[in-house]
N, C-alpha and C positions, 0 to 999 in steps of 0.2 A: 216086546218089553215096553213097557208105559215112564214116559217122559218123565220126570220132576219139572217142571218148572219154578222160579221164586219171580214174580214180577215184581218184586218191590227192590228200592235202592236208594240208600241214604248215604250220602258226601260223607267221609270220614270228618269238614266240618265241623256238620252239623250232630254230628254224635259225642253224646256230652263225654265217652269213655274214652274217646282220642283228643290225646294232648297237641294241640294247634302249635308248630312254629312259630316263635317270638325274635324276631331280631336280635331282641335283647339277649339272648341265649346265645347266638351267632358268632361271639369270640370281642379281643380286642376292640378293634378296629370299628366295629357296627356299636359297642357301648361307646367310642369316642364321640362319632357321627352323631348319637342321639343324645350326648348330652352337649353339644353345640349349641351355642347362641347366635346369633350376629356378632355380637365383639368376639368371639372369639374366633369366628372364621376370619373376622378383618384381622386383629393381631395374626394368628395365623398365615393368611395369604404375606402380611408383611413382611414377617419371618423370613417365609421363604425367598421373598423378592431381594431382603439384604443381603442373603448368603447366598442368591446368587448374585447379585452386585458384585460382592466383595470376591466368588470366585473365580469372575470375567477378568473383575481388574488385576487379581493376583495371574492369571493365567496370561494375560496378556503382559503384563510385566516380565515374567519371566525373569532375566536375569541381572536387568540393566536397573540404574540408579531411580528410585523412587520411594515415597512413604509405603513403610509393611503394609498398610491398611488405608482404606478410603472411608472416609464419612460418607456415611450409608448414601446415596443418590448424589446429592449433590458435589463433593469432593471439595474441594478448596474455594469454593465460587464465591464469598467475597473478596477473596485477594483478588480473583480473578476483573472482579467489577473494577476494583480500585488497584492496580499493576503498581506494582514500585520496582523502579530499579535494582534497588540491590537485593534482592529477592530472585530478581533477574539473573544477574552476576552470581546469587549463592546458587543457582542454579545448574547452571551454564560450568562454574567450578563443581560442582560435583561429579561430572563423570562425562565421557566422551559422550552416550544417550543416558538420558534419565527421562524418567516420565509420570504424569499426571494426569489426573480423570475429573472430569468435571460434567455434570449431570451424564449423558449417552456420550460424550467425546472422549474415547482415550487419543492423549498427544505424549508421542516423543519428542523429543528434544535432541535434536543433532548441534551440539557445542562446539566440536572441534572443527579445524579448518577441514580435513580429510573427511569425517562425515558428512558434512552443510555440502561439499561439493560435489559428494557421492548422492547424497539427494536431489542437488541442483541439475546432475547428469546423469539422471536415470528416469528418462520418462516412458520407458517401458515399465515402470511400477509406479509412478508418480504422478499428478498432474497438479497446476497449481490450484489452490481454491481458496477460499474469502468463507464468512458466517453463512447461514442459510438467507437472509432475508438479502444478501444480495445480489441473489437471480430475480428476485421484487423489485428491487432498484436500478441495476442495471440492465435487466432484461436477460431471459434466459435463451435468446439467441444472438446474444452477445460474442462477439471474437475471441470475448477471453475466455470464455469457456469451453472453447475447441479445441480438438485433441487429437495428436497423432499428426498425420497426412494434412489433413484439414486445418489444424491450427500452424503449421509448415508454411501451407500455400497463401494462406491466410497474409502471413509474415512478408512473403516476397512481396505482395503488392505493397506492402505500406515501405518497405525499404527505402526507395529512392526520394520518399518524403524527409529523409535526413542525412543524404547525402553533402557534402561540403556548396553543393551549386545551390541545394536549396537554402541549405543553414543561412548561408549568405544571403537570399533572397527574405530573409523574414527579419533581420538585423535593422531596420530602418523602423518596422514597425514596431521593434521592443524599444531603441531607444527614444522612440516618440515617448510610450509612456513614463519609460526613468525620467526623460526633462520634464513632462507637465507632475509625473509625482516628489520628484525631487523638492519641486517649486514649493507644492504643497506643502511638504514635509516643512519646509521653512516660517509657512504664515502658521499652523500650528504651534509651533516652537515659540516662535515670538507673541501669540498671546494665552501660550501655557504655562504652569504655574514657575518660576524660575530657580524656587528653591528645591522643591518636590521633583521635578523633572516631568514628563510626558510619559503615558505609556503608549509606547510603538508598537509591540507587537500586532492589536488588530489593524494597526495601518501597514505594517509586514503583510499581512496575508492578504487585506485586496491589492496592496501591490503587485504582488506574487500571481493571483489568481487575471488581474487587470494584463499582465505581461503576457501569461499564458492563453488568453481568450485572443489578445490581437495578434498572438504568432500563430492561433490551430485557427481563428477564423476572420483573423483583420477587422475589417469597419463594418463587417456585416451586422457585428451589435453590438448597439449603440452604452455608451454610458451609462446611463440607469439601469440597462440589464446586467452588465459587469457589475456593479454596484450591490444588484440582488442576489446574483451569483455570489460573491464573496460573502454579504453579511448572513447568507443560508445556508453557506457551503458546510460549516461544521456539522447541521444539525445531520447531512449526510456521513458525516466522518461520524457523531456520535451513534447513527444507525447501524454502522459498521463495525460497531465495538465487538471485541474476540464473542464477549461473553451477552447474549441479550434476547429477550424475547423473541421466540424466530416467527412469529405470527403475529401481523399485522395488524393491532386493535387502536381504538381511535386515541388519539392526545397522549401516545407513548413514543420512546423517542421512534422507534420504527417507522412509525406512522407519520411525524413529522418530516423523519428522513426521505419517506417515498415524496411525500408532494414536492420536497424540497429537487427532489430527483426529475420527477417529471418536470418541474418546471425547465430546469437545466436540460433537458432533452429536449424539450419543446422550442427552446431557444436555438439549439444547433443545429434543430431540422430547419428551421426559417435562413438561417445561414446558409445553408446546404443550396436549398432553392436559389437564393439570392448569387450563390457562387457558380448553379451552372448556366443562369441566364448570363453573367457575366464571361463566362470563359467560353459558351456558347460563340460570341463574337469576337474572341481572340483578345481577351483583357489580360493582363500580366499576371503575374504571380505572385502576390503577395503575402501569402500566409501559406499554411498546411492544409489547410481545404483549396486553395486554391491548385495548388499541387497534386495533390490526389483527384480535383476533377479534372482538370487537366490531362492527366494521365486517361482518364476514362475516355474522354475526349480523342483523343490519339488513337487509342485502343481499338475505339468503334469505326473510326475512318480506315484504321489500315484493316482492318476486317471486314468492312465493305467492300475494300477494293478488291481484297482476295478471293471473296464472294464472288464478284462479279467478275473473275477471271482477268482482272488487270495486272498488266508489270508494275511491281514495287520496287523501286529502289531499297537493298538492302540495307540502307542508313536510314531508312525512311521507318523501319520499324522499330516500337518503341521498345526499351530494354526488359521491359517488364508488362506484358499484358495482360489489360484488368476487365474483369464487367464491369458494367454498368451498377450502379448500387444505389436507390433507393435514398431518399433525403433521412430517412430513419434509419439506416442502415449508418447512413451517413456520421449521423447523430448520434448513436450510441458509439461507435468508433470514437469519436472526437470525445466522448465521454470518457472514455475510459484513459485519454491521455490525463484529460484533468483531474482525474481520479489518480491518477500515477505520480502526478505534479505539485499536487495543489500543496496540501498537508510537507509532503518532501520539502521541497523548496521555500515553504515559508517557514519551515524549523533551520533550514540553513541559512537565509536571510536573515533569522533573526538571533542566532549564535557568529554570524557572522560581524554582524553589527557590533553585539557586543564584546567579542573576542578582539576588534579592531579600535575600540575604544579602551579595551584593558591593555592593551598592549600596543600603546602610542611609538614606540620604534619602530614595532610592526606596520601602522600604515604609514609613516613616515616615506618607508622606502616604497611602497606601491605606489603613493603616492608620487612620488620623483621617477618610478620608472613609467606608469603610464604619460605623466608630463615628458620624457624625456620620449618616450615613442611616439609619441602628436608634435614631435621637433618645438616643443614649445608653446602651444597653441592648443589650449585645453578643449575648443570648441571643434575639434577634428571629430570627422561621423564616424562609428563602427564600422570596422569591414574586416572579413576574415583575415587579413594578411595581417592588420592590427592586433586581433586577439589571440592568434595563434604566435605572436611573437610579445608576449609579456611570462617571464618564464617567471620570476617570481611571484608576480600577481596567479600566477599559474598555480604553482607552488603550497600557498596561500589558501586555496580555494580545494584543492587534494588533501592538502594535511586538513581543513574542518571536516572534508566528511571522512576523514579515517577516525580523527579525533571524536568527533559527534554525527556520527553518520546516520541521514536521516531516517533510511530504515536499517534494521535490528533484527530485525527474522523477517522469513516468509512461510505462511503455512502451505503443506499440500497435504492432497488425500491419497492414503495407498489405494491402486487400483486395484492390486491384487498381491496377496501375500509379499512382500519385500525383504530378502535376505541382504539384510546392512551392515551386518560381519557375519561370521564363521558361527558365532554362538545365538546372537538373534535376529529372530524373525518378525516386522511390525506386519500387525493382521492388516487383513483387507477390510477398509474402511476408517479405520484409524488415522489418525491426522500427524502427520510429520513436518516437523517446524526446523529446517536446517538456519540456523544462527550465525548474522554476519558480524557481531560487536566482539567474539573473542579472536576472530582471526585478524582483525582489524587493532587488537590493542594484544599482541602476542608481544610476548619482551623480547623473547627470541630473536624475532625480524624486525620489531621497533621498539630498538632501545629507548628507556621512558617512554611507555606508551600511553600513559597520563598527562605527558608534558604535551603543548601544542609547540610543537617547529617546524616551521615550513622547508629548513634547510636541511631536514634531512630530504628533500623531493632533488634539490638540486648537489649539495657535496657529500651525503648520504646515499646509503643504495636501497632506498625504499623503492625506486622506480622499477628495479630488477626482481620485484618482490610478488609479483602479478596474479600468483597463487593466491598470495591472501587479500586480493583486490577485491572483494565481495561486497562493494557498495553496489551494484548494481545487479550483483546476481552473477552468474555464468550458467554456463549451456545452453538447449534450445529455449530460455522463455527469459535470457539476461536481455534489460531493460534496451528497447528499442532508443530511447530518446538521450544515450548517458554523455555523447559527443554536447550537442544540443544543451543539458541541462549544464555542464561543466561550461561552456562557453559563455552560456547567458549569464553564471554567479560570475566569469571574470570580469565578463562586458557591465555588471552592475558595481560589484566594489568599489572597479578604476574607475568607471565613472561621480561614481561618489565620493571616492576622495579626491577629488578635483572638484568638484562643486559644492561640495559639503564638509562640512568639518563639527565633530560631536563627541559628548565624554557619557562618562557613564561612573551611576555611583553604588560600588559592586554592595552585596550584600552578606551573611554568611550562605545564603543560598544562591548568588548566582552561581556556580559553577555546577551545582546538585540539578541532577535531570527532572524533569515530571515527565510521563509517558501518556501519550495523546492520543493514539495510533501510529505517532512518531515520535521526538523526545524535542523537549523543550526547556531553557532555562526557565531555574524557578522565579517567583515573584522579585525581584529586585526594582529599585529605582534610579532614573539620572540624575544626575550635577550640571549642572551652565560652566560650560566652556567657548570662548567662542576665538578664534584663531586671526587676525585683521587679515589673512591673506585669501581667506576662505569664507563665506558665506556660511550661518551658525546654526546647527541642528540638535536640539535635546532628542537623544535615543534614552530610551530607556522604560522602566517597568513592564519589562522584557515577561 
């Protein structure tokens, strides 16, 4: 049988009788494609990106207090920039959690006492944490951001830095600075304006921050480094703001805040050095680094000898042992008390001042009792027996930070899904802010919790009240230093009202908070007063 063959073959193509597939033809979806632009694939993509915004944040909300809807990315971020207190309060009133989104961060908000403490003691879902740019600034091998086991052991070594033997031991060195700033405080006064008053506050905070350098690191630095420390310190606190650029570009505050940071580090490594050649030869203890190398000191001796198979007297070893740690090691630690300190304590120095000038009965009697515990004799030194026995001066110093207490919340990060009641669950990653100002002003446990009275601490039962004590936090990560800061605001008052005597000329805003990263009275100014039995100080423009 004979073959046929066709050797020839044309592409259906290229054959003009076959109709070629068009895309166009293809349905829906392939006409939408092909009549795209660029603007309409950007509107497009944005579409998409709002509604999923908007169903992260509804989904994450779920069922606790917060707006139905978020503005597309951003969320509320200029309230955020500029915080107002009663914003605060209308928040904190709306619901046990409530919560808010602000570009990537969703934050709940734990308002009641029983939530903030269920946060406070739960560090199996919780840890604490600061903005992003503050692993830039403090260093992201920092003590504070250790977790678990590790921020534990962390703990035990620094303990015995705040024991009553040391507290005691650093007392000489805080009231050196009260008398040489007290002094101060006075030639100010007298060639400032007498009608207008002085503004005190920035002299508040390098006081404050001046007190705090010679208790964590004594005479190791000198004057003009306190001096830069205090007048840079904010630009770190403005670093730190909730809400702020988390990337480090030049001449923003971020940027200002790192160099302000490094400086401050740089300063407490040279310290560090200076303290272990000092304790190296059995020098005293003066301060908080002196104490903690000391410790290290100890530490390393009775470890040698163990090494080397020698009998140790069991007294001989020390209650807490530490390594050896590194000047920078050193130095971010001590960082991070001033970081705990600074901002606190000079919002309470500076509401204290002027709550002690608006209410002249009030230091009246602090006045008479710290005279009356110096047997008369105003020029008597601090010593713990003295501070720990001024129960109204005590009193006094508990009711301002229940009344204006320096910090307000603390944020943390969920680490991993957190079941905070029965109905909800904050995702992992999420930021949980437990709130210490409504357990602190509950009518409940303190009746008028707007009134400041110190007497409910002594014929009132606010002392029995300890649950809602949340000035300083509770659980594993409540404030190491809270003995320490309560002592130092009593050892400053009674010294002040024995040596100083000051008025104040209130305003419609003094009483109105401003929010700092801590709260602060608003703008006001002082009056001239001056007392003949007392040496004369204008406080005020607070």
């Amino acid at each position: 049988m004979a073959a046929v063959l066709n050797g020839s073959f044309a592409s259906p193509i290229a054959n003009a009788d076959y109709t070629a597939f068009s895309p166009a033809d293809g349905g829906f979806l392939s006409r939408v494609y092909n009549g795209m632009n660029g603007l309409g694939v950007t509107i497009t993509v944005l579409l998409i990106l709002v509604a999923y915004d908007q169903f992260k944040y509804i989904w994450n909300k779920g069922s606790i207090v917060g707006p139905s809807w978020k503005m597309p990315f951003t969320g509320p971020f200029l309230q955020s920039v500029n915080p107002n207190m009663d914003e605060y309060k209308a928040k904190w009133a709306s619901g046990d959690l409530s919560c808010v989104s602000v570009f990537h961060k969703f934050v709940v908000m734990a308002s009641s006492r029983d939530m903030a403490r269920k946060v406070f003691n739960s560090p199996a879902f919780v840890k604490p944490c600061v903005v992003d740019v503050a692993f830039k600034l403090l260093r992201p091998t920092n003590w504070v951001f250790l977790d678990g086991k590790a921020h534990v052991d962390y703990r035990k070594g620094l303990n015995a830095l705040f024991t009553r033997q040391a507290l005691e031991a650093y007392l000489p060195g805080q009231e050196e600075v009260y008398d040489k700033y007290f002094a101060k405080a006075l030639k100010i006064s007298e060639q400032g304006d007498k009608e207008k008053g002085v503004p005190f506050m920035p002299f508040f905070r390098e006081l404050m921050c001046a007190v705090s350098c010679r208790t964590f690191v004594g005479h190791y630095m000198s004057d003009n480094a306190i001096k830069k420390i205090a007048d840079d310190y904010w630009l770190i606190t403005a670093a730190l703001e909730l809400v702020n650029f988390p990337i480090i570009l030049p001449f923003t505050k971020t940027w200002y805040g790192k160099k302000a940071a490094d400086m401050v580090l740089d300063e407490f490594a040279k310290c560090a050095a200076k303290s272990k050649a000092r304790m190296a030869v059995g020098g005293d203890i003066t301060c908080i680094m002196d104490a903690w190398v000391k410790s290290m000191v100890d530490s390393a001796k009775y470890n040698e000898k163990i090494a080397k198979g020698i009998a140790v007297n069991p007294e001989e070893k020390p209650a807490t042992l530490v390594r050896d740690f590194s000047d920078f090691e050193i130095s971010q630690t001590v960082f991070t008390f001033l970081f705990a300190s600074q901002d606190a304590t000079s919002s309470a120095c500076t509401w204290l001042f002027q709550i002690m000038a608006d209410r002249p009965e009030i230091l009246d009697r602090v006045r008479a009792e710290n005279l009356a515990a110096r047997k008369g004799d105003k020029d008597v030194r601090f010593s713990m027996d003295l501070l720990e026995n001024l129960p109204y001066t005590r009193a006094v110093v508990k009711e301002l930070l229940r009344y204006r207490p320096p910090v307000i919340m603390v944020p943390y990060v969920v680490k991993k899904p957190f079941p905070v009641t029965d109905s909800y669950t904050a995702p992992k990653g999420s930021m949980i802010i437990p709130s210490c100002w409504p357990a602190l002003h509950d009518p409940e446990v303190y009746p008028n919790p707007d009134s400041y009275d110190p007497e409910r601490w002594i014929s009132g039962d606010a002392e029995t009240k300890s649950k809602n004590w949340l000035v300083f936090g509770t659980g594993p990560h409540y404030c190491l230093g809270q003995t320490y800061a309560q002592l130092n605001l009593i050892g400053m008052i009674g010294k002040a009202s024995l040596c100083l005597d000051w008025s104040h000329k209130p305003t419609e805003k003094s009483e109105d908070i401003e929010v700092f990263a801590t709260i602060f009275p608003q703008i006001s100014y002082s009056s001239s007063s001056r007392d003949t039995r007392f040496p004369g100080v204008l406080v005020g423009g607070f």
